[in-house]
C-alpha positions, 0 to 999 in steps of 0.5 A: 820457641819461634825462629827469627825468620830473617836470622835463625835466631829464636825471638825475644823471650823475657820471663817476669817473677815477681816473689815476696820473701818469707818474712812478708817484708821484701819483694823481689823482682826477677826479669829474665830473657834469651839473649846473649848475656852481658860481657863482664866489662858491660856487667861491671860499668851497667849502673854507671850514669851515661853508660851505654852499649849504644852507637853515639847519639841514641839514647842518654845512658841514664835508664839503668843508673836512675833506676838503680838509685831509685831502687837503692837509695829512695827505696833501700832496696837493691839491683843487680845485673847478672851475665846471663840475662838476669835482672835481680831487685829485692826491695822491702815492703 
């Protein structure tokens, strides 16, 4: 893995899975990244509509709690964040 130069940190990575269960009937989508993880109030609050760990004025807070009820709700599927980087959605077929 590289290095940020400016930081010393290594750069961005994301890991996509993309699975179907045994049955054939659900998918699972699995996105997967370096970073630093998520704090468990931010893990906690992450679905809610409008919120965001961005300064005031950038961006809405929306993108998460959309696709989580699009997900759920349109689909029947689920999604869960989890601390360490890890996005979880199965959904059926």
């Amino acid at each position: 893995m590289q290095n940020n130069h400016a930081s010393g940190r290594p750069d961005p990575c994301f890991i996509i899975r993309l699975k179907a269960n045994d049955d054939g009937n659900m998918l699972q989508l699995e996105i997967t990244d370096n970073g630093p993880g998520i704090d468990q109030d931010t893990q906690k609050r992450i679905f809610e509509p409008f919120f965001t760990t961005k300064p005031p004025g950038i961006g809405t807070g929306l993108g998460l709690s959309v696709s989580y009820f699009i997900i759920t709700q349109n689909h029947g599927g689920d999604l869960k964040a989890r601390r360490w980087g890890h996005l979880y959605h199965p959904t059926p077929l």
